[in-house]
gemmi code that builds the backbone of each chain (N, CA, C; Angstrom):
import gemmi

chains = {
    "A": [
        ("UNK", (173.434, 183.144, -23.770), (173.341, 183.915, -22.542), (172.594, 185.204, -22.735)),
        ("UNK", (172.621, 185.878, -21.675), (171.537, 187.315, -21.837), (170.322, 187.521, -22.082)),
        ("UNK", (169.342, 186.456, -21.322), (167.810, 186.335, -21.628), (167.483, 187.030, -20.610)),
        ("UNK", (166.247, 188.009, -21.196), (165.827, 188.771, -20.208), (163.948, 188.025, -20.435)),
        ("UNK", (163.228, 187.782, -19.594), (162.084, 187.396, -20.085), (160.941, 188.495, -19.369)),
        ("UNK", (160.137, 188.463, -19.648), (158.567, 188.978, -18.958), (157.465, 188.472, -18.719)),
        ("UNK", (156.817, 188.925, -18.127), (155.588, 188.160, -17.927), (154.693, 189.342, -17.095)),
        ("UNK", (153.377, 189.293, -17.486), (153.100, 188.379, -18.700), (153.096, 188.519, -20.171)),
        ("UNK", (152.657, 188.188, -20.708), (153.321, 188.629, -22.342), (152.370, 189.594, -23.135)),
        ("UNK", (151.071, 189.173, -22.658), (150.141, 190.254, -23.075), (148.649, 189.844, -21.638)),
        ("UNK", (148.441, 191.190, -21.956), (147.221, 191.331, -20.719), (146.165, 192.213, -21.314)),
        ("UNK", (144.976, 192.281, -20.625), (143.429, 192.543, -21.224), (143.443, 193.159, -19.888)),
        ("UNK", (142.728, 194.686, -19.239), (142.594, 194.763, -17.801), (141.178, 195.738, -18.030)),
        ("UNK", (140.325, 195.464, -17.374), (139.612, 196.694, -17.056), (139.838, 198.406, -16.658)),
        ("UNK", (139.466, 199.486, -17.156), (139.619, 200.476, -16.726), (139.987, 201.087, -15.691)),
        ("UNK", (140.524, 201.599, -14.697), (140.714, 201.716, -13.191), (141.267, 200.223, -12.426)),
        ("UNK", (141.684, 199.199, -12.894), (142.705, 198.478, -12.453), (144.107, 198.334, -12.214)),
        ("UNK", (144.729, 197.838, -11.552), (146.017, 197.640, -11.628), (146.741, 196.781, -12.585)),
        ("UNK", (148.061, 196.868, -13.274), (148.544, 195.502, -13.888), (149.938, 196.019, -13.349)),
        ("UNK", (150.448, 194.470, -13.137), (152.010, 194.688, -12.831), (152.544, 193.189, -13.648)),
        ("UNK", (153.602, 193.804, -14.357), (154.599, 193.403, -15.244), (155.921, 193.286, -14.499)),
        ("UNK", (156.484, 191.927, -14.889), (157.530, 191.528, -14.144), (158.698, 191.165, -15.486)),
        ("UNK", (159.850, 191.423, -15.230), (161.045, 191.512, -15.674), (162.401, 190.763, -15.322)),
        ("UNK", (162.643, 189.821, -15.579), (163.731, 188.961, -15.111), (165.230, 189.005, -16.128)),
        ("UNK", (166.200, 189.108, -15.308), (167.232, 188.420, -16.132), (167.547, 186.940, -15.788)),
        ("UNK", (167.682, 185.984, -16.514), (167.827, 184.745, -16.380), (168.808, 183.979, -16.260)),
        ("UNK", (169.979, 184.625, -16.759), (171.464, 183.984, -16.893), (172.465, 185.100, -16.035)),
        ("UNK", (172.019, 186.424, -15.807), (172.946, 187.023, -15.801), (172.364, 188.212, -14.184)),
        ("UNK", (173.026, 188.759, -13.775), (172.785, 190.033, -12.444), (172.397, 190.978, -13.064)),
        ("UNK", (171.670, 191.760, -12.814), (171.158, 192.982, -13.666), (171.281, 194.112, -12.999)),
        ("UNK", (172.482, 195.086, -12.385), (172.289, 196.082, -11.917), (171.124, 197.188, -12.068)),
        ("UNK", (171.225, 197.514, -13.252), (169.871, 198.701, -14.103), (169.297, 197.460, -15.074)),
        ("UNK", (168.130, 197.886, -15.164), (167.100, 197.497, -15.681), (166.273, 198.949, -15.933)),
        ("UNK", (165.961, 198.756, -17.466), (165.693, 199.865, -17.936), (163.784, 199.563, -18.493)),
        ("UNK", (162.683, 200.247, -18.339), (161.240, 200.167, -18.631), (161.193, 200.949, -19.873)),
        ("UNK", (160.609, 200.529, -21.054), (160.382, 201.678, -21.998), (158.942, 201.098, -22.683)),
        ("UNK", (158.161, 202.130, -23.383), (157.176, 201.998, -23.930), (157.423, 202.141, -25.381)),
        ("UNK", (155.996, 201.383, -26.417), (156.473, 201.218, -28.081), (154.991, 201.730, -28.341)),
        ("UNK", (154.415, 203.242, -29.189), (153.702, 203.285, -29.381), (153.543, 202.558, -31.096)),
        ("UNK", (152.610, 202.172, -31.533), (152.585, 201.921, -32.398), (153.433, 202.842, -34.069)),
        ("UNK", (154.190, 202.039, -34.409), (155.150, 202.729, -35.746), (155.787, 203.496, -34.691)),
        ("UNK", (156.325, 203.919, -33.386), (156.991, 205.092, -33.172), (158.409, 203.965, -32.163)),
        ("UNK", (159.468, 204.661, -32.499), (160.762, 203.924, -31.925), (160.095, 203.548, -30.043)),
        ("UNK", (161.179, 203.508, -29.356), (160.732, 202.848, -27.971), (161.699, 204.379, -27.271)),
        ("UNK", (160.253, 204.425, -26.122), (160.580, 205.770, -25.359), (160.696, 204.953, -23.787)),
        ("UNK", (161.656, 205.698, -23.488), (162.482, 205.261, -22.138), (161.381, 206.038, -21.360)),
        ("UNK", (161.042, 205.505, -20.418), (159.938, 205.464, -18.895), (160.887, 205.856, -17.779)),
        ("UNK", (161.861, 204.978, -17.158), (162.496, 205.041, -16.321), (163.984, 203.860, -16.880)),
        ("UNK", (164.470, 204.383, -15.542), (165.571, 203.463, -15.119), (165.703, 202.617, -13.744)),
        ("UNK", (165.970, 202.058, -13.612), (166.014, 201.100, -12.344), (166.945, 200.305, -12.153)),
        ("UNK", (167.363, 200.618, -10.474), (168.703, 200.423, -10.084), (167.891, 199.275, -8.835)),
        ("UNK", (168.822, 198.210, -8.755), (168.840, 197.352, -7.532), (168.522, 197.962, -6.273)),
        ("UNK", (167.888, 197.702, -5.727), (167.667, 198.417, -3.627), (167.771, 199.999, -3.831)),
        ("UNK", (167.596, 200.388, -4.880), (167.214, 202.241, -4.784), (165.659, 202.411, -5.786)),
        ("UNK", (165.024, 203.106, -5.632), (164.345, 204.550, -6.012), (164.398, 204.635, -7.660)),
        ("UNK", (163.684, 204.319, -8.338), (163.419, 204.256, -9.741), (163.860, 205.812, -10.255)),
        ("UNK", (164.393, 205.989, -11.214), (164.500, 207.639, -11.881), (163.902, 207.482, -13.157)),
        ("UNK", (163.074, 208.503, -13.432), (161.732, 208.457, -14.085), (162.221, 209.512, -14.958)),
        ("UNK", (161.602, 209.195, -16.432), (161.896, 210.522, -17.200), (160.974, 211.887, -17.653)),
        ("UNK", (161.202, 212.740, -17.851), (160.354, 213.248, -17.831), (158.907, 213.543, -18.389)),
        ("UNK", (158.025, 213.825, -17.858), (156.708, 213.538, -18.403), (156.109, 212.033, -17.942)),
        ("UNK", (156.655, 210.914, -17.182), (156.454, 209.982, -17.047), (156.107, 210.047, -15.218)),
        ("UNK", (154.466, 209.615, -15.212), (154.378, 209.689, -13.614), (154.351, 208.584, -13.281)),
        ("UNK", (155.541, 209.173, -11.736), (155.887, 207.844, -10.864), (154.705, 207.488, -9.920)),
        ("UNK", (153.853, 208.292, -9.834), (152.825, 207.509, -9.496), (151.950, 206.421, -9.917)),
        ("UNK", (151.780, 206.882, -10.820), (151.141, 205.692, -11.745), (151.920, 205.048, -12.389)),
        ("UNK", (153.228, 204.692, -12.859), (154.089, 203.755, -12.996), (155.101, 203.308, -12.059)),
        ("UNK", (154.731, 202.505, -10.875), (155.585, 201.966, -10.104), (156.718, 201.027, -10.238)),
        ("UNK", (157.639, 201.406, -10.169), (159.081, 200.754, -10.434), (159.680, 200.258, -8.850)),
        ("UNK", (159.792, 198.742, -8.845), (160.244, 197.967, -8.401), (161.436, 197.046, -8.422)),
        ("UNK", (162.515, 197.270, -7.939), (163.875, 196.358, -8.438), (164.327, 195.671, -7.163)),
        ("UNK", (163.630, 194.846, -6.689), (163.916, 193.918, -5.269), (165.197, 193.263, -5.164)),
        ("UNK", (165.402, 193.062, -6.708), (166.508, 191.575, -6.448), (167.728, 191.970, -7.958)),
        ("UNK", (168.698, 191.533, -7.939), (169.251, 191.527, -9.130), (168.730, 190.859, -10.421)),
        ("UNK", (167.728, 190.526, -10.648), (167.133, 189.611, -11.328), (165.899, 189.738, -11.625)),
        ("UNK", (165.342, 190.705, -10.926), (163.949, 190.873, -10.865), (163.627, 192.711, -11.029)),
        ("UNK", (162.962, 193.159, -11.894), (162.244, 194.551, -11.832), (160.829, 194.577, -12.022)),
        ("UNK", (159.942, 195.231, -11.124), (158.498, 195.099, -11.815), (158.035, 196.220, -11.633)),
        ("UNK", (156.762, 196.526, -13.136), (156.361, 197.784, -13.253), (154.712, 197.440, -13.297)),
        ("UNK", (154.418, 198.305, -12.403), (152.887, 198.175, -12.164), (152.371, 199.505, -12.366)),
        ("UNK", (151.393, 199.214, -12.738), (150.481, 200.327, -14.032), (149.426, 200.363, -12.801)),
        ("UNK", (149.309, 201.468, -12.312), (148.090, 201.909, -11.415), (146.746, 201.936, -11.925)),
        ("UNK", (145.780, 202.305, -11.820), (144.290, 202.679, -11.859), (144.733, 202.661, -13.657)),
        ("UNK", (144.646, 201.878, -14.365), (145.190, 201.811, -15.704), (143.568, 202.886, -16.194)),
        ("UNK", (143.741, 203.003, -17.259), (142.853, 203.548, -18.578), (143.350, 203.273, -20.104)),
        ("UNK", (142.436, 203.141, -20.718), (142.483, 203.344, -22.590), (143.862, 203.628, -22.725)),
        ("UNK", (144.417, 204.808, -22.613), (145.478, 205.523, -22.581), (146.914, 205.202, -22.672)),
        ("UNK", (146.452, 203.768, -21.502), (147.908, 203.597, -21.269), (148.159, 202.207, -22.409)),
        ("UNK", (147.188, 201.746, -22.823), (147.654, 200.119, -23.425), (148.318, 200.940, -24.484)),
        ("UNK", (149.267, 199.705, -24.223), (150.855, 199.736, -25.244), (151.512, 198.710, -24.818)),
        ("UNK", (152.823, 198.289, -25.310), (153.421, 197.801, -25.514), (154.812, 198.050, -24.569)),
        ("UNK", (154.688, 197.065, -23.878), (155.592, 197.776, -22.705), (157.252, 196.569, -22.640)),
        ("UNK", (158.388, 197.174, -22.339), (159.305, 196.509, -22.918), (160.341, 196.539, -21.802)),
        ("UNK", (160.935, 195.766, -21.290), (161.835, 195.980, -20.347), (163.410, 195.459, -20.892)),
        ("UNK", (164.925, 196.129, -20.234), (165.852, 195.664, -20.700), (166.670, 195.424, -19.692)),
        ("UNK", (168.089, 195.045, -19.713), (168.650, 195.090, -18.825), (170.582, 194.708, -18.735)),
        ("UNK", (171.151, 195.338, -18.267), (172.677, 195.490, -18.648), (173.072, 194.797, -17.670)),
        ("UNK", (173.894, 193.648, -18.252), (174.851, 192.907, -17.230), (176.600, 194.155, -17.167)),
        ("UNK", (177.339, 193.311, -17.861), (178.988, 193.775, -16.870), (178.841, 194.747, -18.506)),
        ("UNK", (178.695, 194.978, -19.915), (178.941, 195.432, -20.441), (178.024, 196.666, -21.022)),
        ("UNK", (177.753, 197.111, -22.021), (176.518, 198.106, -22.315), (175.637, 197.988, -23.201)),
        ("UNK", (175.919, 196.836, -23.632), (174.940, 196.099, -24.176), (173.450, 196.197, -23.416)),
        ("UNK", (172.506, 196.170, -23.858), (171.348, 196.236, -23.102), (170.237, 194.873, -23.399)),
        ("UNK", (170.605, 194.406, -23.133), (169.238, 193.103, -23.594), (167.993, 193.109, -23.296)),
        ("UNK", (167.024, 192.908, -23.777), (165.494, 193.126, -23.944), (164.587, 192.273, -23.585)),
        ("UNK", (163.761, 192.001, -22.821), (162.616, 191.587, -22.594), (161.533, 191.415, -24.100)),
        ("UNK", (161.045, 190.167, -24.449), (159.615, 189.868, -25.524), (159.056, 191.059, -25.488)),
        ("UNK", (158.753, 192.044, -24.293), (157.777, 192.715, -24.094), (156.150, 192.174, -23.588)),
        ("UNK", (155.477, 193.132, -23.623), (154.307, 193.320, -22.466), (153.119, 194.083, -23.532)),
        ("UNK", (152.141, 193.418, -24.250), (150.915, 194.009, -24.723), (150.157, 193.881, -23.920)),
        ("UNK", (149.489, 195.695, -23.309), (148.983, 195.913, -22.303), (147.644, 196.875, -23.304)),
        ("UNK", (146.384, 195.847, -22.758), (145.025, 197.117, -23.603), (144.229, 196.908, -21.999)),
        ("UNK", (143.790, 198.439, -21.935), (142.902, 198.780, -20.781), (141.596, 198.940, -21.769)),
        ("UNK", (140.271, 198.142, -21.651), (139.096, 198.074, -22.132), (138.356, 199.304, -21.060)),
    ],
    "B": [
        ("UNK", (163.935, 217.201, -29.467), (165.274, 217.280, -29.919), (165.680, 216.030, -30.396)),
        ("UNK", (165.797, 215.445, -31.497), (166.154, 214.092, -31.557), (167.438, 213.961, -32.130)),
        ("UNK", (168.486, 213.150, -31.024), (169.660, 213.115, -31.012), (170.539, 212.174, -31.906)),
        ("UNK", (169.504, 211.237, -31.994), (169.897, 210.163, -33.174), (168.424, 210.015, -34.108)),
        ("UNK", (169.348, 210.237, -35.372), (168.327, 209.974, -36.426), (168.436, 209.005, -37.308)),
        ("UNK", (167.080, 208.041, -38.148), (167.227, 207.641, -38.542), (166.098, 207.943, -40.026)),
        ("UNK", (166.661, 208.538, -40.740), (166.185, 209.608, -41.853), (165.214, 208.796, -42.729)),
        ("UNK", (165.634, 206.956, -43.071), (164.919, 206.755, -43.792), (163.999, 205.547, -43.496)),
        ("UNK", (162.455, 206.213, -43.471), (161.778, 204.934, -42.337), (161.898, 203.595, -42.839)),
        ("UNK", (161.952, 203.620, -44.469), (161.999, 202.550, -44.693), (163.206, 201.912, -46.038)),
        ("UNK", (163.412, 200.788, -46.260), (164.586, 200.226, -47.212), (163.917, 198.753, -47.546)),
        ("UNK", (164.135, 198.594, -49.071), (164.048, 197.536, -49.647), (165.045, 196.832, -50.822)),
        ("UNK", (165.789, 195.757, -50.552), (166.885, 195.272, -50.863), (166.484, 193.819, -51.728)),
        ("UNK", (167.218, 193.732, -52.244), (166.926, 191.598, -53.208), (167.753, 191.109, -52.273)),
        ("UNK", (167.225, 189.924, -52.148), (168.247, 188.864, -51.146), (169.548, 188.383, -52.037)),
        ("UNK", (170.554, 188.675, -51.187), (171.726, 187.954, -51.479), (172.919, 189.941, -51.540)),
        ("UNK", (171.911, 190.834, -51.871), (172.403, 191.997, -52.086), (172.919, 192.847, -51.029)),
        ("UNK", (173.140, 193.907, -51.188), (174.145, 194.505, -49.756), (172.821, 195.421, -49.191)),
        ("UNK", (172.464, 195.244, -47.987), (171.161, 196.426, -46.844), (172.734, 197.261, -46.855)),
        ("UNK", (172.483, 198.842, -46.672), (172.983, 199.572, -45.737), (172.075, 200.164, -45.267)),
        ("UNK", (172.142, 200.669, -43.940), (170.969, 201.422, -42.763), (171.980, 202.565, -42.235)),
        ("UNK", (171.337, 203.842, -42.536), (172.249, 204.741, -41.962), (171.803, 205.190, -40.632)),
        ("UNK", (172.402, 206.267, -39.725), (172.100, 206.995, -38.746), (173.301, 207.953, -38.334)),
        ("UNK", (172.588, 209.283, -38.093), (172.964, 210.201, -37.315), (173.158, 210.434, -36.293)),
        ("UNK", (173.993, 211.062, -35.592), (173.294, 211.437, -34.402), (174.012, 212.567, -33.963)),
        ("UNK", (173.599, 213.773, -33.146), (173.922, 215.158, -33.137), (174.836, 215.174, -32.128)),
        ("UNK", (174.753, 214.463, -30.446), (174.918, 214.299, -29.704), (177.006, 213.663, -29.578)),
        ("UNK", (177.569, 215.604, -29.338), (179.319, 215.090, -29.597), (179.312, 213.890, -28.303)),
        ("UNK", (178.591, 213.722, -27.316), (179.380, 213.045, -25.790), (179.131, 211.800, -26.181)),
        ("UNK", (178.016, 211.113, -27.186), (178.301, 209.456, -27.902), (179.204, 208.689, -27.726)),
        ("UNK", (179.813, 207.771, -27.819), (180.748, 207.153, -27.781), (180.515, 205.940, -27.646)),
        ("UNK", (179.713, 205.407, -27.590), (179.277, 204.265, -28.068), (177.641, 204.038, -28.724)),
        ("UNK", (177.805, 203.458, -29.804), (176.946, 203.287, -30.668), (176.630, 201.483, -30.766)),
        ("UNK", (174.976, 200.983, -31.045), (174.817, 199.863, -31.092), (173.290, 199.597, -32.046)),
        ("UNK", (172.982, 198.714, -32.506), (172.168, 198.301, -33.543), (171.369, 197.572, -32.868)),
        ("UNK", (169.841, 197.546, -33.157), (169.085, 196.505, -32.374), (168.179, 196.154, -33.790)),
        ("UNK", (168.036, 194.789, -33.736), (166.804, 194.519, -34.829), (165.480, 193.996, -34.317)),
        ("UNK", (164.505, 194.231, -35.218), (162.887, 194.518, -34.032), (162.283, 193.694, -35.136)),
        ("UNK", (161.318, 192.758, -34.506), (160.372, 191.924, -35.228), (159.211, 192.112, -34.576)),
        ("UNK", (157.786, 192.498, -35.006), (156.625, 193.337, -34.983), (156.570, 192.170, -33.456)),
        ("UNK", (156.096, 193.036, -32.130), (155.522, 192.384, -30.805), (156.684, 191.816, -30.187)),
        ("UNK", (157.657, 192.027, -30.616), (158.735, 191.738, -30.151), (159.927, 192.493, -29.685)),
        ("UNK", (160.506, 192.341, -27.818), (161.745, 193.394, -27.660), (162.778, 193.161, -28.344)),
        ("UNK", (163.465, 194.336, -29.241), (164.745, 194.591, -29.885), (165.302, 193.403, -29.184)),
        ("UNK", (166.459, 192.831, -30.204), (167.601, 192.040, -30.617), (168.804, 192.779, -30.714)),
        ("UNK", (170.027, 192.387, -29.653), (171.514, 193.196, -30.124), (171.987, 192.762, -31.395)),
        ("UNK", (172.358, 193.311, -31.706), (172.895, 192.388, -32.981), (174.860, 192.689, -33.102)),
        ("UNK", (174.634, 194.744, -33.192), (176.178, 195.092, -32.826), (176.033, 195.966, -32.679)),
        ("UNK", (177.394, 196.659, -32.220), (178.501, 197.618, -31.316), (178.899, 197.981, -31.911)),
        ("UNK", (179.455, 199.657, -31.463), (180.747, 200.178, -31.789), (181.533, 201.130, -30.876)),
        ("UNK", (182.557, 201.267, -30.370), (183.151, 202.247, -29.327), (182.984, 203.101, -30.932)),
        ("UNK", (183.728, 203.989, -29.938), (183.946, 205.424, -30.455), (185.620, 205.602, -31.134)),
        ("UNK", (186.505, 204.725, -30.011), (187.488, 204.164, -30.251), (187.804, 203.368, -32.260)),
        ("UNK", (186.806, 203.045, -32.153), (187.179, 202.054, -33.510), (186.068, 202.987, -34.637)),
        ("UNK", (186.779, 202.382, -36.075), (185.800, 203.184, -37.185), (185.134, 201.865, -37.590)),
        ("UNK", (185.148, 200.527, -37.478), (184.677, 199.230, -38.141), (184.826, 198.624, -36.787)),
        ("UNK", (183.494, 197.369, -36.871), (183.294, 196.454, -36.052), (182.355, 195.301, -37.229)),
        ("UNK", (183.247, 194.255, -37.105), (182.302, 193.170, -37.937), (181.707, 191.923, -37.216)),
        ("UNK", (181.326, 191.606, -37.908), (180.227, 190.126, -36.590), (179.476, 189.262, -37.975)),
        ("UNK", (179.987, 188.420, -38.641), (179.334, 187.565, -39.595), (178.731, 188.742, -40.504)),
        ("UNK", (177.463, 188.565, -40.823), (177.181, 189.220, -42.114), (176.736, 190.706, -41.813)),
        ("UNK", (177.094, 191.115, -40.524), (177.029, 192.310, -40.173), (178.321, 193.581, -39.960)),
        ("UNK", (178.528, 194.467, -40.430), (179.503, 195.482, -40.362), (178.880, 196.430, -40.218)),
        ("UNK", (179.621, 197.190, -38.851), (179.126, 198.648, -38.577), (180.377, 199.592, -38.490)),
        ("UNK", (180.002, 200.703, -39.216), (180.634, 201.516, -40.031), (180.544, 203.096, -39.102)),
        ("UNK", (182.054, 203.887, -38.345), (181.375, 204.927, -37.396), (182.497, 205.981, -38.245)),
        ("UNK", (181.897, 207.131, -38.429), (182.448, 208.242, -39.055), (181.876, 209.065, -38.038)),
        ("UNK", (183.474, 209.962, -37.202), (182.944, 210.651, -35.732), (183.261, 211.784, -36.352)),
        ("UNK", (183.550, 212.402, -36.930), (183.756, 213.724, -37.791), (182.304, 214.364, -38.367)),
        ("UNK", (181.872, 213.188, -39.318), (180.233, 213.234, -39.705), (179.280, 212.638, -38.499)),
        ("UNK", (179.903, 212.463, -37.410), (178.438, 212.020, -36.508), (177.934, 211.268, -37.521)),
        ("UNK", (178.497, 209.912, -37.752), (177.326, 209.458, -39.321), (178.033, 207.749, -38.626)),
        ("UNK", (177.394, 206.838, -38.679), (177.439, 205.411, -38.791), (176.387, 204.599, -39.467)),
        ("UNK", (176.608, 203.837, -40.045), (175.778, 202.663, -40.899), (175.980, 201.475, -40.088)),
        ("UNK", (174.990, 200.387, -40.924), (175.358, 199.112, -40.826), (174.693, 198.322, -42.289)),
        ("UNK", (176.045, 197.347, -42.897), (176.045, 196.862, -43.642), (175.521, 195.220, -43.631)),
        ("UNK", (174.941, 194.998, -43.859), (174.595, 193.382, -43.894), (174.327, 192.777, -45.353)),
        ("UNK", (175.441, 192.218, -45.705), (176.012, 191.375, -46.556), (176.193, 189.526, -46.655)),
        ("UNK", (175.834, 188.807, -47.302), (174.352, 189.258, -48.242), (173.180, 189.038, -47.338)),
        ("UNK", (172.498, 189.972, -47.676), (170.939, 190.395, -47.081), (170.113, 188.891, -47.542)),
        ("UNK", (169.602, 188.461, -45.994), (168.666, 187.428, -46.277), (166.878, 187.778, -46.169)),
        ("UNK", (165.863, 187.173, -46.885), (164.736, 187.546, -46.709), (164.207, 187.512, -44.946)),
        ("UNK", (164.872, 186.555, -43.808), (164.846, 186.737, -42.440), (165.448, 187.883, -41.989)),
        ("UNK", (166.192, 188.654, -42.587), (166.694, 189.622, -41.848), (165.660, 191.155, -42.071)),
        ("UNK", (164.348, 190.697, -42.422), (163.517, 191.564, -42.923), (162.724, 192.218, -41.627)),
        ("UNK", (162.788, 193.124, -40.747), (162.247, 193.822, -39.594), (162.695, 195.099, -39.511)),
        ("UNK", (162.624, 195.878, -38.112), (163.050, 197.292, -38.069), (164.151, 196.909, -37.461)),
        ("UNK", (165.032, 198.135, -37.925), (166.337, 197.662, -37.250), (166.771, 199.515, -36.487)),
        ("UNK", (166.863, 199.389, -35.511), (167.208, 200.684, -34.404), (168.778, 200.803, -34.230)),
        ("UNK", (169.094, 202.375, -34.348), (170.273, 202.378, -33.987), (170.076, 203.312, -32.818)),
        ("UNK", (170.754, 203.115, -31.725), (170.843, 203.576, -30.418), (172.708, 203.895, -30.360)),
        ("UNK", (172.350, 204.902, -29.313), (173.910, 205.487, -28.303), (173.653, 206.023, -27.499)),
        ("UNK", (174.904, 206.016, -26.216), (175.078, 206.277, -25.345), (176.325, 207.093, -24.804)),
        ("UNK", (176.657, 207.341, -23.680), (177.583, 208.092, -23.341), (178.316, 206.944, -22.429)),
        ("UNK", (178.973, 206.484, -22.254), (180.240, 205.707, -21.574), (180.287, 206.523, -20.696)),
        ("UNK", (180.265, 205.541, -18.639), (180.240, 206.096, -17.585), (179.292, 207.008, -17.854)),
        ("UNK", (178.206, 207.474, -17.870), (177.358, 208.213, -17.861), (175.828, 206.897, -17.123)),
        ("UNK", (174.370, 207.524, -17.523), (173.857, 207.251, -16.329), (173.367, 205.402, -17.808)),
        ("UNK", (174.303, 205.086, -18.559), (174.206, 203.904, -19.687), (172.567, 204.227, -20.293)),
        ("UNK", (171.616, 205.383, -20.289), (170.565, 205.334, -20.883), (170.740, 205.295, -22.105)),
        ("UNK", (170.000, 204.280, -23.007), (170.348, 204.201, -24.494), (169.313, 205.464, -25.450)),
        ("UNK", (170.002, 206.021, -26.424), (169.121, 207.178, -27.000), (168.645, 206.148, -28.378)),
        ("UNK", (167.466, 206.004, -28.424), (167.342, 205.533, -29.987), (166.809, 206.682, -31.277)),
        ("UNK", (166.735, 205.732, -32.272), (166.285, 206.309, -33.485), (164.965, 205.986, -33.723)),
        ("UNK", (164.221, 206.190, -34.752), (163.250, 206.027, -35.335), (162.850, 204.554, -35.667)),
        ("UNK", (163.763, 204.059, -35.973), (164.163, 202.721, -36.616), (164.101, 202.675, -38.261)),
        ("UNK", (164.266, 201.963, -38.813), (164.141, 201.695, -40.027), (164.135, 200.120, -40.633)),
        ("UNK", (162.779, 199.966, -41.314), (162.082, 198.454, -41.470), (162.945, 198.374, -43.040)),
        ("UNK", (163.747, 197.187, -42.495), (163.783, 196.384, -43.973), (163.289, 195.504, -44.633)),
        ("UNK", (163.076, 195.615, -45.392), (162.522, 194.351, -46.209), (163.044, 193.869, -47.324)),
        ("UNK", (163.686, 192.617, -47.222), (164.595, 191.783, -48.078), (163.821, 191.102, -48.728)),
        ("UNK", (163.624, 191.092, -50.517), (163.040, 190.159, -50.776), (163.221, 189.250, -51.733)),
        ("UNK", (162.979, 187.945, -51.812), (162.704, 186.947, -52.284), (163.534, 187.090, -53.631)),
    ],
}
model = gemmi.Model(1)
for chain_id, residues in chains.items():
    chain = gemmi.Chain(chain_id)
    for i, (resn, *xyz) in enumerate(residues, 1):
        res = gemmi.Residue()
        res.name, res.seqid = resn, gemmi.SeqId(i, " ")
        for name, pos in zip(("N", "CA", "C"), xyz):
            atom = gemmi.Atom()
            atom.name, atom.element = name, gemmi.Element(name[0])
            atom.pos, atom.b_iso = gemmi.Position(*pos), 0.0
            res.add_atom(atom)
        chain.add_residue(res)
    model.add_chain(chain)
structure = gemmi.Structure()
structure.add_model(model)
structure.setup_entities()
């Protein structure tokens, strides 16, 4: 139990494009669903949080403009990368807490803006 | 400010021998502590837990070890197999709070042969 999956698993985008990354739990309801980024060798930095039918809370230094947080469904969160650049490709990772605090993880998301 | 630390980036063990992985963390409102193991392109793995409540939590060849006096917990994995060779993250949180997990640095083991 506790599969969280993504898609897509890795992406190639042009400069000034959009990409949106989708986040599922598969077995289980996902109240929060949590977005974090993995720069290379450096631990994983929390982006936001995301709650079911509310308003993403973003941490700081992280713009909600250009990272759109989406949580439609218990099951579903998606994060779409605006007018992307160089900058942003990384490694993008989503998680998500059923009834306990455990957090289960998404494969993740290799994202390079050419 | 980094609230949980994990001091040593890296550890190398013989298979069959005892990994310990330590971590800190500064942060008194903790109270629950948990271990994730990371294989390169891949999201963290739970592996284990600990309330704040308990000083030991075991799970097969894994034991995690919480000293709340020293802000200090390990995890022991006994005997260390050459698969259990990746980064392994220790994260905490605050119970009823907003559940954001704080991690560490991680620390890559490598078990070998």
């Amino acid at each position: 139990g506790a599969v969280v999956s993504q898609h897509p698993s890795w992406v190639i985008c042009k400069s000034g494009t959009s990409v949106k990354i989708e986040c599922r739990s598969l077995d289980f309801q996902a109240t929060t669903m949590f977005w974090y980024r993995q720069f290379p060798k450096q631990s994983l930095m929390l982006m936001a949080t995301s709650n079911e039918g509310s308003k993403a809370t973003y941490e700081q230094g992280v713009e909600k403009d250009k990272f759109l947080i989406n949580h439609a469904s218990l099951t579903l969160s998606t994060l779409t990368v605006t007018s992307a650049h160089p900058e942003d490709s990384s490694f993008y990772i989503c998680s998500a807490t059923g009834q306990g605090h455990e957090q289960y993880f998404g494969p993740g998301t290799r994202l390079t803006v050419t | 400010d980094q609230q949980v630390k994990q001091n040593s980036p890296s550890l190398s063990v013989q298979e069959g021998r005892i990994s310990i992985l330590n971590c800190d963390y500064t942060n008194s409102m903790f109270d629950y502590f948990l271990w994730y193991k990371k294989y390169p392109a891949e999201g963290p793995t739970f592996l284990i837990s600990i309330s704040s409540i308990k000083d030991k939590n075991e799970d097969g060849r894994f034991t995690v070890f919480l000293n709340k006096s020293a802000k200090h917990l390990s995890l022991h994995i006994v005997p260390s197999q050459p698969g259990d060779s990746a980064v392994y993250f220790c994260a905490a949180l605050t119970q009823g709070g907003s559940e954001k997990l704080v991690f560490g640095k991680g620390t890559k083991l490598t078990v070998n042969p």
